[in-house]
C-alpha positions in Angstrom: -1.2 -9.5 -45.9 -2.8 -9.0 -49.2 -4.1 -11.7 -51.3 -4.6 -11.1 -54.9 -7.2 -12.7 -57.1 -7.0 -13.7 -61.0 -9.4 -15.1 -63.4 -8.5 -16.6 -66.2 -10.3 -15.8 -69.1 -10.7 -19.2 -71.0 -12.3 -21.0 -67.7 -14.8 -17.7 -67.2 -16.0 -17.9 -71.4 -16.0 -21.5 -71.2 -18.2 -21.5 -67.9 -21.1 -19.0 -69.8 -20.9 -20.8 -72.8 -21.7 -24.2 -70.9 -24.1 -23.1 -68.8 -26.0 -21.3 -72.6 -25.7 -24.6 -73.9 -27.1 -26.7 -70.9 -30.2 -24.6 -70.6 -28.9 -22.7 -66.9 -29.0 -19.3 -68.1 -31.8 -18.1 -71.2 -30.7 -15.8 -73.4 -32.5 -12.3 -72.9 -34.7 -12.8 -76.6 -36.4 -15.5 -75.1 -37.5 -13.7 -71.5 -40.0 -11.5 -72.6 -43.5 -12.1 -72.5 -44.8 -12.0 -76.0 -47.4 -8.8 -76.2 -50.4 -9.3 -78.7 -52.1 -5.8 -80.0 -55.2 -5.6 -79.4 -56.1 -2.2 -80.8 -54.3 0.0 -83.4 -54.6 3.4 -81.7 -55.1 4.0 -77.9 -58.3 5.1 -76.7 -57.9 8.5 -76.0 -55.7 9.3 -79.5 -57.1 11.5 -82.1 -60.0 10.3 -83.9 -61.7 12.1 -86.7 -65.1 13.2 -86.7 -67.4 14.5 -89.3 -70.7 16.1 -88.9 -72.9 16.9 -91.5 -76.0 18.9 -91.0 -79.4 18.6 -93.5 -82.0 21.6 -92.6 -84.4 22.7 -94.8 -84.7 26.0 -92.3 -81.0 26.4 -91.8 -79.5 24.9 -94.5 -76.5 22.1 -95.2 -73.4 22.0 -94.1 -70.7 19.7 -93.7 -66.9 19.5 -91.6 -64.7 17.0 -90.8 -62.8 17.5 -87.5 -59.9 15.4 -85.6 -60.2 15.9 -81.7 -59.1 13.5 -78.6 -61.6 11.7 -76.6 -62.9 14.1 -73.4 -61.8 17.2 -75.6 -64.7 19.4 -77.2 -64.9 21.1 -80.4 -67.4 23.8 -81.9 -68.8 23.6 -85.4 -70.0 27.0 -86.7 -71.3 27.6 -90.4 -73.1 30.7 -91.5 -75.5 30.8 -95.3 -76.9 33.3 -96.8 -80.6 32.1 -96.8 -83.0 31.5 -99.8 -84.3 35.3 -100.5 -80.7 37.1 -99.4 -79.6 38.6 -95.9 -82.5 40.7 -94.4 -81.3 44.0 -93.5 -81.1 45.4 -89.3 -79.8 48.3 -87.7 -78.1 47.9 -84.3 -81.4 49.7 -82.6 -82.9 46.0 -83.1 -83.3 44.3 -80.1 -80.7 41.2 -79.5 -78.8 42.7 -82.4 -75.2 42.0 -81.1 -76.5 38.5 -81.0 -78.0 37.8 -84.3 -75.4 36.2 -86.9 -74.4 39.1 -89.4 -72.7 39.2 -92.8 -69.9 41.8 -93.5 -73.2 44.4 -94.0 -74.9 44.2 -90.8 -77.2 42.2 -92.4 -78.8 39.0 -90.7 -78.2 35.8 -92.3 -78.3 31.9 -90.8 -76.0 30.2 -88.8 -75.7 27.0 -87.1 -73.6 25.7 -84.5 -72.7 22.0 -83.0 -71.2 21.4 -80.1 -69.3 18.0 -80.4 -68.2 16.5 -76.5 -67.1 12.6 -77.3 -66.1 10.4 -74.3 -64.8 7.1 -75.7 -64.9 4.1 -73.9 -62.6 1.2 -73.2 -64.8 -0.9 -75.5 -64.0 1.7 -78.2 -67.9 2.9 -78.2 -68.1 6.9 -78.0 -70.4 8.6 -75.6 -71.4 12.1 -77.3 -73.0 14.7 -76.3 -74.2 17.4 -79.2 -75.4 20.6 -78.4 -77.1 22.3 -81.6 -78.3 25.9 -81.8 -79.5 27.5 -85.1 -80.8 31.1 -86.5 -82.3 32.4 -89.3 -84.3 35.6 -90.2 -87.9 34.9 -91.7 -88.5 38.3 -92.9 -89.0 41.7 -91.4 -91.1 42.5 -87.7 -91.9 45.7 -86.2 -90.8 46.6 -83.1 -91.0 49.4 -80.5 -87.3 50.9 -79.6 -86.8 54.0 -78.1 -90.0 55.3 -78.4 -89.3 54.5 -82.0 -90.6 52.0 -84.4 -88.2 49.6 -86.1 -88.1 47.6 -88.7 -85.9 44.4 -88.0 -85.4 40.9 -89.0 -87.8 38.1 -87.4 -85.3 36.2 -85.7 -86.2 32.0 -85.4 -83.8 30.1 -83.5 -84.0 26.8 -82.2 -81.7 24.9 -79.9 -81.5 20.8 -78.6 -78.8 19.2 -76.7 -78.4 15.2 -77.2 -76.6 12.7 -75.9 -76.1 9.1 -77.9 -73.2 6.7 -78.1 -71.6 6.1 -81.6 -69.1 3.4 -82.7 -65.9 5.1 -83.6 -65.2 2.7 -86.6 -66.4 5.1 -89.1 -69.9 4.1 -89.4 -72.6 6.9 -89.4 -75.3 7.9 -86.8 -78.0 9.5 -87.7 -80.0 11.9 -85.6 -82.9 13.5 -86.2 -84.3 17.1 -84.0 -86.9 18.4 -83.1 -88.0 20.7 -86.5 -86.9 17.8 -88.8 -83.2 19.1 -89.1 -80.8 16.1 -89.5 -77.5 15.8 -88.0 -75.0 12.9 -89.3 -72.3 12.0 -87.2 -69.4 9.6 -88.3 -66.3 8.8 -86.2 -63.4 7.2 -87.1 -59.7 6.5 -85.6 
């Protein structure tokens, strides 16, 4: 035996639209928990950093930089100092290490290191390592059995760690031989 069943639509629109009306079913708009922003960018999005370096020893120099939080980036400018490149031959010692212009020539160079890590409470934690070189005239050395001359190499290199808003104001750090380093941050 098979039994057949109908609806009719009138009592099936007039059922929903009664139980609308007498508060039994809420529309979808009104089930969803409001959400309130509570930060314009998340915390690990790009954020845009510029360093700017003041050195009376390896000069100025200046970069702005967009990199995620936990990411890295490397900073590398290169001046021709007060007085020219000085001149070296690859028989100098350390000479595939010293920063050259398109001559073979040694000029300065400094490099930063920027490693941010930022922080629920939007606060960065930064570590910066800084190296620098720059020739300070000519030395004589011994290479070979031969005597050289070649440029008087002076580096110097600091690692730092700080925390930093990231809401674009600027920290200012100051190293060891007087070189400043000015770091702003902002999402």
């Amino acid at each position: 035996m098979s039994s057949s069943f109908k609806l009719s639509a009138v009592p099936v629109v007039a059922s929903l639209a009664c139980a609308l009306s007498c508060g039994m079913l809420a529309p979808a708009a009104h089930a969803a928990t409001p959400i309130t922003v509570t930060s314009q960018s998340a915390l690990d999005g790009p954020i845009r950093y510029t360093v700017r370096v003041t050195s009376k020893q390896f000069g100025n120099s200046q970069e702005t930089r967009t990199i995620r939080s936990g990411q890295s980036d490397d900073f590398t400018w290169k001046t021709v100092p007060p007085g020219g490149a000085v001149p070296a031959t690859d028989a100098c010692p350390n000479y595939a290490s010293l920063p050259l212009d398109a001559n073979g020539a040694m000029i300065r160079q400094t490099q930063i290191r920027l490693a941010p890590v930022v922080g629920e409470d939007g606060t960065a934690t930064v570590q910066l390592s800084f190296q620098a070189h720059k020739p300070d005239g000519m030395k004589t050395v011994t290479a070979g059995g031969k005597s050289l001359k070649c440029p008087n190499d002076v580096s110097m290199s600091q690692v730092l760690r700080f925390t930093m808003p990231v809401n674009g104001s600027t920290k200012s750090l100051t190293l060891s031989d007087g070189t400043v380093v000015a770091i702003s941050a902002r999402r």
